[in-house]
C-alpha positions as CSV (number, residue, x, y, z in Angstrom):
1,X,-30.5,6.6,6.0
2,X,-29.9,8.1,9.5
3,X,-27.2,7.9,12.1
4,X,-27.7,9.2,15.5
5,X,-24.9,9.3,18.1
6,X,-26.2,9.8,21.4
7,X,-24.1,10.6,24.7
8,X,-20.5,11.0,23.6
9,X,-18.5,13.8,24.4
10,X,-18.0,15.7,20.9
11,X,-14.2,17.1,20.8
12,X,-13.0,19.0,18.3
13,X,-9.9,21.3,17.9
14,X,-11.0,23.8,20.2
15,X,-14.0,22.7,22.5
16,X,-15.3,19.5,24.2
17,X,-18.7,19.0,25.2
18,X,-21.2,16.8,25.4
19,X,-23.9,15.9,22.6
20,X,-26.1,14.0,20.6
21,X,-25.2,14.6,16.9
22,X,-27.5,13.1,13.8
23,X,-26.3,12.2,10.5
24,X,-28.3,12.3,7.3
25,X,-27.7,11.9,3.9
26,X,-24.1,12.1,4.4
27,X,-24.1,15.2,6.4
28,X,-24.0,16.2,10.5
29,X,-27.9,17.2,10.4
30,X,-28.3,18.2,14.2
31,X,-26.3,19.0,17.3
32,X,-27.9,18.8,20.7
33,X,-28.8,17.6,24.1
34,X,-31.8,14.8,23.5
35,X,-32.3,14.5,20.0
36,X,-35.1,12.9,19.1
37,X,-34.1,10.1,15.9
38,X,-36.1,10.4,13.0
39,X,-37.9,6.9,12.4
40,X,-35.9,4.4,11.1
41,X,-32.8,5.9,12.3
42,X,-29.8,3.8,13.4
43,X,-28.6,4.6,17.1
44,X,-25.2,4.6,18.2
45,X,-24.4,5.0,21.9
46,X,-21.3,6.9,22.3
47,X,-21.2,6.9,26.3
48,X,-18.0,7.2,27.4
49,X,-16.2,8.0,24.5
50,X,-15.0,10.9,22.2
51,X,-16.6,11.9,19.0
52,X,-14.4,13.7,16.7
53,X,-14.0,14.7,13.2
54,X,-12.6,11.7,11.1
55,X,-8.9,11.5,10.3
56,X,-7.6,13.5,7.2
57,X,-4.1,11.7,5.9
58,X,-2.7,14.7,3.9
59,X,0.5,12.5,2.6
60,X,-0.6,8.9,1.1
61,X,0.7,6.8,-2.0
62,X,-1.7,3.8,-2.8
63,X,-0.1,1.3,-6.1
64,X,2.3,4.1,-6.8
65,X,4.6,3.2,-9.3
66,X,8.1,4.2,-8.1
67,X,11.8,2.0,-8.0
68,X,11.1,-0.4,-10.6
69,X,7.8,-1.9,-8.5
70,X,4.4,-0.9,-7.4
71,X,3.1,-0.1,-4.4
72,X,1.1,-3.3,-3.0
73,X,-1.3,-1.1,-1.4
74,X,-4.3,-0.1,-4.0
75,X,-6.8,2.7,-3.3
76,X,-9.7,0.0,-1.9
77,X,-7.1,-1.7,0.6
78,X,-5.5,1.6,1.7
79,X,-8.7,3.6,2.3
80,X,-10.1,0.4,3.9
81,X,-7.4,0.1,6.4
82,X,-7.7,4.2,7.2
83,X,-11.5,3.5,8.1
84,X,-10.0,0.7,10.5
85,X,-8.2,3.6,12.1
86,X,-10.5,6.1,11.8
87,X,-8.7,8.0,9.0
88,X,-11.9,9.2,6.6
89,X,-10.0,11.1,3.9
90,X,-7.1,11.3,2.5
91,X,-5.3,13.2,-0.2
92,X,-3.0,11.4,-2.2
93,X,-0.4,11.8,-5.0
94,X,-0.4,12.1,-9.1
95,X,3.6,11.6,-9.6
96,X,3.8,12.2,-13.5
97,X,7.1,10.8,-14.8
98,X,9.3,13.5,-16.6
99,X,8.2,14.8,-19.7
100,X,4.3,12.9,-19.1
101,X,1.5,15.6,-19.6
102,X,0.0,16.1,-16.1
103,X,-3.4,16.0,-16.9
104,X,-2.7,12.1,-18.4
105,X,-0.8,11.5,-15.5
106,X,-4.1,13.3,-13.5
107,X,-6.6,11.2,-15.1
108,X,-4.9,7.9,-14.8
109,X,-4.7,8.4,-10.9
110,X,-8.4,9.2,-11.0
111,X,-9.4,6.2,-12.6
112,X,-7.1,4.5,-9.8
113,X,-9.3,5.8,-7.3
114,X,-12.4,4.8,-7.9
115,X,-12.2,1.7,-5.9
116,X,-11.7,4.1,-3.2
117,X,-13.7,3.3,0.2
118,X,-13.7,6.9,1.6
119,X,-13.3,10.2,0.2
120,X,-9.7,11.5,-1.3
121,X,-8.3,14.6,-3.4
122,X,-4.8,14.6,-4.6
123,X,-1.6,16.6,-5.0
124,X,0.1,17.2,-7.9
125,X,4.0,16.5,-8.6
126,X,5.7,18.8,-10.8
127,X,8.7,16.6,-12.0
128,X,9.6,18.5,-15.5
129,X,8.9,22.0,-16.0
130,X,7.8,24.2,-19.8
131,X,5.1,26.1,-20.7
132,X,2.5,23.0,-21.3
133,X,2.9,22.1,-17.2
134,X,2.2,25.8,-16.7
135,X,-0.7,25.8,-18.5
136,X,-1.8,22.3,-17.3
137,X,-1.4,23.5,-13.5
138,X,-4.0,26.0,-14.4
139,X,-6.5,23.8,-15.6
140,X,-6.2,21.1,-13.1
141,X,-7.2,24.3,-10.1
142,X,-9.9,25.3,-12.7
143,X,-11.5,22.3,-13.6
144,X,-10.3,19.6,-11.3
145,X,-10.3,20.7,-7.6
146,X,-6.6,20.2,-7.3
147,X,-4.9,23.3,-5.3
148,X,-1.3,22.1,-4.2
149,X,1.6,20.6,-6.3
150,X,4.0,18.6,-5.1
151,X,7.8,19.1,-5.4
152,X,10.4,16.6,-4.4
153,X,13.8,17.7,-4.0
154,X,15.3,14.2,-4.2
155,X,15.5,11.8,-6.3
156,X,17.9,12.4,-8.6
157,X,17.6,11.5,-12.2
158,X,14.5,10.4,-11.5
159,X,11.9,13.2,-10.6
160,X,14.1,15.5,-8.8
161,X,12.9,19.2,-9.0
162,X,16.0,21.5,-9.7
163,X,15.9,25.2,-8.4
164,X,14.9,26.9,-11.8
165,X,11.4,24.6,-11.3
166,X,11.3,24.9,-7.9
167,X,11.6,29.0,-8.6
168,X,9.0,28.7,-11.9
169,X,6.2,26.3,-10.2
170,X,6.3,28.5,-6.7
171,X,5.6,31.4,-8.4
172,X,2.8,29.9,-10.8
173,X,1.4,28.3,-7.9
174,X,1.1,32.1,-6.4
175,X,-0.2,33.4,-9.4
176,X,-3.5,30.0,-9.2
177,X,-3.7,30.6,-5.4
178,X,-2.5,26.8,-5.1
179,X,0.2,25.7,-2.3
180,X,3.5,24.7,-3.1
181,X,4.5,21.4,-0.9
182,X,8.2,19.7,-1.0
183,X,10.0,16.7,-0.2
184,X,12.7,18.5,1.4
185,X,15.8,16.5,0.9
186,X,19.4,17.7,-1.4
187,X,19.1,15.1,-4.4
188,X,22.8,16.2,-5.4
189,X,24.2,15.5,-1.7
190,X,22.2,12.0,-1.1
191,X,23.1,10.7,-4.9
192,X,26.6,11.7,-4.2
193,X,26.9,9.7,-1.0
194,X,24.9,7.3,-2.1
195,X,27.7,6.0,-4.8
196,X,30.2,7.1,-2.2
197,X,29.3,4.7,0.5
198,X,28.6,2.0,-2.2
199,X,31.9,2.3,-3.0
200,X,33.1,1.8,0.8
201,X,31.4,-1.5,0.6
202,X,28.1,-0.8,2.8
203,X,25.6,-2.1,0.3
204,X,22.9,-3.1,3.4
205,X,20.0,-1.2,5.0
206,X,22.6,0.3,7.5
207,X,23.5,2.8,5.0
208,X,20.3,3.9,4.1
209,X,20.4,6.5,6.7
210,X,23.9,7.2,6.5
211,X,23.3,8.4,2.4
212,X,20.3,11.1,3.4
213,X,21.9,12.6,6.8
214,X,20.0,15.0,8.8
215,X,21.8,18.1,7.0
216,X,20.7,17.5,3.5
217,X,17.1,18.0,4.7
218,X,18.2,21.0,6.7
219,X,19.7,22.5,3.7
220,X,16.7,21.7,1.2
221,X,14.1,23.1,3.7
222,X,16.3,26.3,3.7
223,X,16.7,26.4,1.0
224,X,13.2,26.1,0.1
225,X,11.4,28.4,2.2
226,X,13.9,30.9,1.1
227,X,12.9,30.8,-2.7
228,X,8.9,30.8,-1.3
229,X,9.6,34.2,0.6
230,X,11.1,35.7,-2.1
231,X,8.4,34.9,-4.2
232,X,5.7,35.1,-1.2
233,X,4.5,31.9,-1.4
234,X,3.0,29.7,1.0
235,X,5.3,27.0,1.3
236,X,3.8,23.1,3.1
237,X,6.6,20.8,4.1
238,X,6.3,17.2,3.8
239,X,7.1,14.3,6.7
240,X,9.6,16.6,8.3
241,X,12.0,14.7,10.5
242,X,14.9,16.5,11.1
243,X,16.2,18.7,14.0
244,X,17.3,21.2,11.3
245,X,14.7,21.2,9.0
246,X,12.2,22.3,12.5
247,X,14.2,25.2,13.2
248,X,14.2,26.2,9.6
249,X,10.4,26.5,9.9
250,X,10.4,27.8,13.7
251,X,13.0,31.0,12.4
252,X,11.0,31.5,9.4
253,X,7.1,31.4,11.5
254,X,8.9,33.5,13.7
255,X,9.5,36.1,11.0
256,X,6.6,36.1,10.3
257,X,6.5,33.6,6.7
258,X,3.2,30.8,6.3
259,X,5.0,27.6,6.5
260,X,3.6,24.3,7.4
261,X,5.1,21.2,8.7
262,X,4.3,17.8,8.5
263,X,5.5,15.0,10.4
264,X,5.0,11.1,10.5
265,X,4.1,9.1,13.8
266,X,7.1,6.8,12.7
267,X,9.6,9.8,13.0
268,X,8.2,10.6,16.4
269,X,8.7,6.8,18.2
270,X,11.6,5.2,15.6
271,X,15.6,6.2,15.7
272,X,18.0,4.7,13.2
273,X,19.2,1.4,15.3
274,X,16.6,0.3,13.2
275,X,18.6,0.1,9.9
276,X,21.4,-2.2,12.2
277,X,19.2,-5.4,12.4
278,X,20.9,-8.1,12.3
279,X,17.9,-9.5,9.4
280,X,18.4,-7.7,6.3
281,X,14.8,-8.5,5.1
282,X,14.1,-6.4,8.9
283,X,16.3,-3.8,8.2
284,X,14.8,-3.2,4.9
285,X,11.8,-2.9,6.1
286,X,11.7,0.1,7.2
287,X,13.3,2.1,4.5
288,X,12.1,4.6,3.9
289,X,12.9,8.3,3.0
290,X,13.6,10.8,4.7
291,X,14.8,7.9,7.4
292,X,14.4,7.3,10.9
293,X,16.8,9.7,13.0
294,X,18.8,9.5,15.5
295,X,17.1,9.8,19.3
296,X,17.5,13.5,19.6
297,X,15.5,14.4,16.5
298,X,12.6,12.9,18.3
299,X,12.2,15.0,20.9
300,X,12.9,18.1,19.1
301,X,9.4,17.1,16.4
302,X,7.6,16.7,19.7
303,X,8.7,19.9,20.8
304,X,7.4,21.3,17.8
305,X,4.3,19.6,17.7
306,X,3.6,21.7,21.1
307,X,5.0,24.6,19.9
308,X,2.6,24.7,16.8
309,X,5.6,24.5,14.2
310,X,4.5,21.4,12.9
311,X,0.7,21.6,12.0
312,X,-0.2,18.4,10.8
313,X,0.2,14.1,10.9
314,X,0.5,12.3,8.4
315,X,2.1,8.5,7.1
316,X,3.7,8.7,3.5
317,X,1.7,5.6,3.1
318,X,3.8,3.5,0.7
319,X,3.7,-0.3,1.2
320,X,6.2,-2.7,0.0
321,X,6.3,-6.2,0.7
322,X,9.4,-8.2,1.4
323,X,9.9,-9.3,-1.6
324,X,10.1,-5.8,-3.4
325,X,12.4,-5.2,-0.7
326,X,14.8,-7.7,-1.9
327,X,15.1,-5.9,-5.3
328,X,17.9,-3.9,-3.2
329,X,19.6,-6.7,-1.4
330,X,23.2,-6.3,-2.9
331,X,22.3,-2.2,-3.3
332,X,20.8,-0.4,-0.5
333,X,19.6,2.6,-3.0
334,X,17.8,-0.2,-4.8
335,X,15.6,-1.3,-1.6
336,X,12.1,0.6,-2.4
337,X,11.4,3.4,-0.4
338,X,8.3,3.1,1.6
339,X,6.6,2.0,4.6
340,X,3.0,1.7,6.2
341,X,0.6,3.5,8.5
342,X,-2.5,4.9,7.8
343,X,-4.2,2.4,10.2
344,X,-2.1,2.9,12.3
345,X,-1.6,7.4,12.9
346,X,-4.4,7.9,14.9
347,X,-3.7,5.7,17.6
348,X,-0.5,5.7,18.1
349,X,-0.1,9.6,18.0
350,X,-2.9,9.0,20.5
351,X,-1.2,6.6,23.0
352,X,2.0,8.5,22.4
353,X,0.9,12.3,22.6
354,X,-2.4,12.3,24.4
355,X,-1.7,9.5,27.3
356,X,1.6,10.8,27.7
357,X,0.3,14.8,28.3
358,X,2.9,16.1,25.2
359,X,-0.7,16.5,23.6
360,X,-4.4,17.8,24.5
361,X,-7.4,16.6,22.8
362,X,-8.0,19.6,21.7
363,X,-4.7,19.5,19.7
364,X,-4.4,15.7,18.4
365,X,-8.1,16.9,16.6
366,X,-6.1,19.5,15.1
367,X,-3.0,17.5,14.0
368,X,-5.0,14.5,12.5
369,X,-7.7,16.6,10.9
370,X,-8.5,20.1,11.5
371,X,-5.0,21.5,10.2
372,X,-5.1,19.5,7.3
373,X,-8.5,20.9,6.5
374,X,-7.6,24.3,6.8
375,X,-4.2,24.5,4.9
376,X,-5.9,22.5,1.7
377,X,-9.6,24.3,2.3
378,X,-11.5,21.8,3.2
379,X,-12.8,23.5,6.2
380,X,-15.2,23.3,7.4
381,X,-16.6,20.8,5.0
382,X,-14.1,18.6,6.6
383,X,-12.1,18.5,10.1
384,X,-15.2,19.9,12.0
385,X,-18.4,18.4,13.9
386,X,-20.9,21.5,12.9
387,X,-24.3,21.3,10.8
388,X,-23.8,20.9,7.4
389,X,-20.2,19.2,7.6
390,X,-19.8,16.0,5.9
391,X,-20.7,13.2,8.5
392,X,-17.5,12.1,8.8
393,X,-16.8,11.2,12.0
394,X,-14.6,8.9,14.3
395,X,-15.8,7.1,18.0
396,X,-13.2,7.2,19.8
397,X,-12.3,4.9,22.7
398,X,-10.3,6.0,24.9
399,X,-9.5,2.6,27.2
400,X,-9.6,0.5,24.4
401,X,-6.5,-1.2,23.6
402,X,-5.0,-3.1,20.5
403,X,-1.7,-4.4,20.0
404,X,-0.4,-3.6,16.2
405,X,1.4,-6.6,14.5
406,X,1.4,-7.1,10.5
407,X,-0.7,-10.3,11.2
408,X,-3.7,-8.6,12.2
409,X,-3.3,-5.1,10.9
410,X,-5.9,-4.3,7.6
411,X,-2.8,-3.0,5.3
412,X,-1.7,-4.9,2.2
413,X,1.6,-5.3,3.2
414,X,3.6,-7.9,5.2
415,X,5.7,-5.7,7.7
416,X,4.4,-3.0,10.2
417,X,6.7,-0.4,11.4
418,X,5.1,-0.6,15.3
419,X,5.1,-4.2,15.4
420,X,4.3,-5.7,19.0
421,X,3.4,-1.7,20.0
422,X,0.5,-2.2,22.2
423,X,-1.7,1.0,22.2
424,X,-4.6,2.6,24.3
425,X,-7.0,4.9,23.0
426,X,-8.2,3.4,19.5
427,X,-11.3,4.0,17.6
428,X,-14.6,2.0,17.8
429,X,-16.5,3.4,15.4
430,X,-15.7,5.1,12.1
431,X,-18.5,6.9,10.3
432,X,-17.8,7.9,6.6
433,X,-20.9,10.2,4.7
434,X,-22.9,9.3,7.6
435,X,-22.3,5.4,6.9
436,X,-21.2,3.4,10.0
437,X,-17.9,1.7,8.1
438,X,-16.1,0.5,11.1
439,X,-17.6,-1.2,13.9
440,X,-15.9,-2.7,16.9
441,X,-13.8,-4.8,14.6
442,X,-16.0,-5.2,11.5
443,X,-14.8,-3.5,8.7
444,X,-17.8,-2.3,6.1
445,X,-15.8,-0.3,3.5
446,X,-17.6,-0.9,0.1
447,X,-15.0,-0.3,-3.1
448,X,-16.4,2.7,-4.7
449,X,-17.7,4.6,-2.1
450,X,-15.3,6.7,-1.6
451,X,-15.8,10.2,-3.8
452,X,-13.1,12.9,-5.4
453,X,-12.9,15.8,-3.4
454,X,-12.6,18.8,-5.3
455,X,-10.5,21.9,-2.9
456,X,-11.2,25.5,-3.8
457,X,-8.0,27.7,-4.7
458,X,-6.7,30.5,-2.1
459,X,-7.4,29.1,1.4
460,X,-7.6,31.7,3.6
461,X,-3.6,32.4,4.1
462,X,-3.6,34.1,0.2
463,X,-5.9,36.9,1.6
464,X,-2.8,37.7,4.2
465,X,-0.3,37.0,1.2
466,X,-2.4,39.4,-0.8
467,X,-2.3,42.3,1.5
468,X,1.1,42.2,2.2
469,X,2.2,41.8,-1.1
470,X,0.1,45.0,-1.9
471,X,1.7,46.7,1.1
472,X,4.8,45.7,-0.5
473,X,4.6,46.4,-3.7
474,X,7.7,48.1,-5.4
475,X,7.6,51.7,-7.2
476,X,9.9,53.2,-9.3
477,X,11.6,56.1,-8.4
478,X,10.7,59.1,-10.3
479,X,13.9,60.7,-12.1
């Protein structure tokens, strides 16, 4: 099987031009002026449109179990609905539960995935911390691809990572060449005023945001990056949406200190009024944590999307229905935390980045793939249009409109974050391993096809750590 695109204008995160680019057994063949199709080939005229690499969603959660429920969003559905909007990859999340082995915890999310439609990789959260996860976050780089661990800094009682792991899985990740990632919010500050506002009586969405304010993600993210550059880690921050968690990474970059930011498309349009509907089931909806922010945070995540402190878009994919929801109703800390959006990333951070002129081409490429390649070394095997890259691949249209709404949208799930948002610039085509999966509105994902992504240990920021580090090393003084 062969795809030929002729006649669209390839972008990627650095150059535009125009090309004819042929796909073969799964991989970009040829790029050129006039190719000629090998017989039997499929042709796909790209005139007037853009061809860029396929999306990479570095921050999903398909049937996680978390809250007392289960994500209604399984791998087939989820990577399904990212072909529907152009997203080809994604790398999701093994969560063990405290005390679980994280190889069982590995394999069981594995055997999730095979369902999957398009090709995935996956974290790995450290929620406990002895001598067996030390050993097992060795073998999981060695044998099993995986080359970042997860740790989240909330979720108290539950699988909240205190400091002395935090301190102990940063510097074995150093020692494997692996990337340390957090969810960069005080557990101890949010539990506390989570019983405190319970207390006052506000029970409803409304406090949702008022329990995880914007300076217990400031203070985590400091806090964080400071224990990484002691150690000299690489430290990858997760849906950043906070004023004070950007400058955090902006001081530290500026010193100098390899820190990545990540920030949802929902943090960037949605403030808290949100929470205030006057429909609790509404309200609950869009739960979800860290929460929407006030106005000014907004701005300030653009700002850092041009200022290239925040590298990368993702969604924190996590679909619950209303009824889930309602597990909450008399306990806002009880309303599942999660909301939708891989279908939904591309275009929006399209209509609101590139149409409005915060963003190039150039740089939406780079925020919905190319980074995301790079940071978790899957460049150039992914994120680029070159020979021998995957053949994954998105047609982009850029007058093409769509209107999201929950009633149309591909997700599993019954409420959409952007409902009624009308967006231009959506894609036409998706291409997965050289497959034509999307199609002007007909969706082709087979269950299965999808593959497990295995990424290599030390991307290319451990060579820099390396030398400085070696520069740096401490010598006792001779007495």
């Amino acid at each position: 099987m062969s795809l030929l695109i002729r006649g669209a204008t390839v972008v990627t995160h650095e150059e535009s031009y125009p090309a004819d680019v042929l796909c073969a057994d799964g991989l970009i063949r040829a790029i050129g002026q006039n190719l000629e199709p090998p017989t039997g080939c499929e042709i796909l005229d790209g005139s007037g449109r853009y061809l860029m690499p396929g999306g990479i969603d570095p921050h999903t959660h398909m049937q996680l179990p978390f809250m007392g429920t289960v994500a209604s969003e399984d791998f087939f559905s989820g990577t399904a609905a990212g072909l529907a909007g152009g997203t080809t990859s994604i790398i999701d999340f093994v969560i063990p539960n405290p005390q679980q082995s994280l190889l069982e915890a590995y394999h069981t999310w594995r055997g999730w995935a095979q369902k999957s439609a398009s090709d995935y990789g996956f974290h790995v959260a450290i929620t406990w911390w002895s001598e067996q996860v030390a050993e097992e976050m060795g073998e999981l780089v060695a044998r099993h691809g995986v080359n970042s661990f997860k740790h989240f800094m909330a979720y108290k009682n539950a699988i909240m990572a205190a400091d002395d792991t935090l301190v102990a899985s940063f510097e074995r990740c150093l020692q494997l060449g692996a990337v340390p990632t957090v969810h960069a919010e005080n557990g101890e500050l949010v539990y506390h005023l989570q019983k405190k506002l319970l207390a006052q009586g506000l029970t409803g969405p409304e406090a949702h945001p008022l329990s995880r304010p914007s300076q217990v993600e400031g203070e985590a993210a400091s806090r964080a990056i400071r224990i990484a550059e002691t150690l000299g880690t690489p430290l990858y921050l997760v849906h950043v949406s906070s004023r004070e968690a950007l400058d955090e990474i902006a001081y530290a970059r500026g010193k100098g200190q390899p820190v990545y930011g990540e920030v949802l498309p929902g943090h960037l349009l949605l403030d808290d009024s949100v929470y205030r509907d006057p429909d609790w089931a509404t309200a609950a909806g869009y739960v979800m944590s860290p929460p929407f922010r006030p106005r000014e945070h907004q701005e300030a995540l653009w700002r850092g999307l041009q200022s290239g402190n925040l590298h990368t878009t993702a969604t924190d994919h996590c679909c619950f229905c209303a009824e889930q929801k309602a597990m909450g109703r008399d306990d806002f800390s009880r309303i599942p935390n999660g909301t939708a959006g891989i279908e939904d990333r591309m275009a929006v951070l399209w209509d609101a980045g590139v149409n409005s002129g915060r963003l190039s081409m150039h740089e939406f490429v780079a925020l919905t793939s190319t980074n995301t390649a790079k940071i978790f070394n899957l460049f150039p095997r992914k994120g680029a249009i070159r020979v021998g890259a995957d053949a994954d691949l998105v047609l982009w249209d850029p007058h093409g409109t769509r209107t999201i709404s929950a009633q149309t949208h591909h997700q599993q799930v019954d409420f959409n974050i952007f409902e009624g948002r009308t967006v231009r610039g959506i894609p036409s085509h998706t291409i997965s391993q050289g497959k034509l999966l999307w199609a002007d509105g007909d969706l082709r994902a087979v269950a299965g096809a999808g593959r497990y992504v295995e990424r290599p240990a030390y991307p290319s920021v451990y060579e820099v750590l390396g030398r400085r580090a070696e520069v740096q090393r401490p010598t006792p003084v001779q007495r």
